[in-house]
C-alpha positions as CSV (number, residue, x, y, z in Angstrom):
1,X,96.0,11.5,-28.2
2,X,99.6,9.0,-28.9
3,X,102.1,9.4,-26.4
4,X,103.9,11.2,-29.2
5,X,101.9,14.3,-30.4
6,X,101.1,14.5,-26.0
7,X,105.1,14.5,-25.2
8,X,105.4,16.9,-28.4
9,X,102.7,19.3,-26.7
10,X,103.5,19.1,-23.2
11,X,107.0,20.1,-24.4
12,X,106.4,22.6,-26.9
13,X,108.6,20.9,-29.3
14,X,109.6,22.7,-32.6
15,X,110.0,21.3,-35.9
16,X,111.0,25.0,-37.1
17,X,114.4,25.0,-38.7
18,X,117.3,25.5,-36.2
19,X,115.0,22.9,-34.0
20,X,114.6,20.2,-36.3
21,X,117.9,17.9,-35.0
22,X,117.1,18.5,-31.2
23,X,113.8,17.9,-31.8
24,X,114.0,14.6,-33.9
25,X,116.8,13.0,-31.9
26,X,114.7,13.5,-28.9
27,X,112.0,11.6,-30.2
28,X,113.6,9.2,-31.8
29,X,115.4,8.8,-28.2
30,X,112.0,9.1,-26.7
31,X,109.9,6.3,-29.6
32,X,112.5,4.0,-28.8
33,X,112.4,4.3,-25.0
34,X,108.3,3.4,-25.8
35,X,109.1,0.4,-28.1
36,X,108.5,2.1,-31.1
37,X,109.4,1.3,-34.6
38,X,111.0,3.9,-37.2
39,X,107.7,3.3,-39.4
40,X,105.6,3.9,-36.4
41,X,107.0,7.2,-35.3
42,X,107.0,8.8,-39.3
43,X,103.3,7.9,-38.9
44,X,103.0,9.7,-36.1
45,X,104.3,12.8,-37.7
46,X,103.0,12.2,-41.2
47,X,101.8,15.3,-41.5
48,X,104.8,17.1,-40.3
49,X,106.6,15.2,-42.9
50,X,104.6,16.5,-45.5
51,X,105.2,20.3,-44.9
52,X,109.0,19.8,-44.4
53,X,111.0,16.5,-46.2
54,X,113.7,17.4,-43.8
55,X,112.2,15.7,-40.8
56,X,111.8,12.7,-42.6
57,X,115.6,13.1,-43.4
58,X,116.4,13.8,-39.6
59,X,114.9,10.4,-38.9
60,X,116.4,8.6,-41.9
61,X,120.1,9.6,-41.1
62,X,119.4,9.2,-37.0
63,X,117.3,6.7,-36.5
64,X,120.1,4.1,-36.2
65,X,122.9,6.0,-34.5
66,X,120.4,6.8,-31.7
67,X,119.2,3.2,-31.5
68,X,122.9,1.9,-31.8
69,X,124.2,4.3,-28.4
70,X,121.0,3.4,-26.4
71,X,119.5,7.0,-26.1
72,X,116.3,5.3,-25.4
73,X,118.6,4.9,-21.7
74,X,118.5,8.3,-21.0
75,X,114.5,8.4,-20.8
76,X,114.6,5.9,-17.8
77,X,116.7,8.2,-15.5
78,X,115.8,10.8,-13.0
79,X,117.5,13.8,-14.9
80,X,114.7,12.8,-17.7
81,X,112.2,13.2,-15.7
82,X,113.2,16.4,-13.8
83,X,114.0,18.1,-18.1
84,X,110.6,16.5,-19.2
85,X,107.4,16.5,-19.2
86,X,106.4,12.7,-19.9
């Protein structure tokens, strides 16, 4: 199992609407904390992407502004590791 669809599972992550935003940000925050690319990530949830366009929209709009303010920062502190499971 990636790194991806474990961190997804061990923290019951939604792609539901209403959870779509938290839940793309945070792995976007959390692919690039793990070196991965944009590509790499919408591979990993391909088949999310298929039932619902809109994540591939979350990633499209946030991918940048989350890579240009460094959340991939946050998932090297102790208050990450205390919130998640990782």
């Amino acid at each position: 199992m990636s790194k991806i669809r474990e961190f997804i599972e061990n923290n019951s992550l939604s792609f539901e609407p209403g959870n779509r935003n938290y839940t793309c940000v945070t792995l976007i925050g959390y692919s690039q904390h793990l070196g991965l690319s944009k590509e790499e990530l919408e591979e990993e949830l391909s088949n999310e992407i298929d039932n619902d366009p809109v994540i591939q929209d979350e990633i499209d709009e946030r991918w940048g502004y989350c890579e240009g303010n460094n959340y991939k920062r946050y998932w090297t502190t102790k208050q990450a590791k205390k919130d998640w499971s990782f």
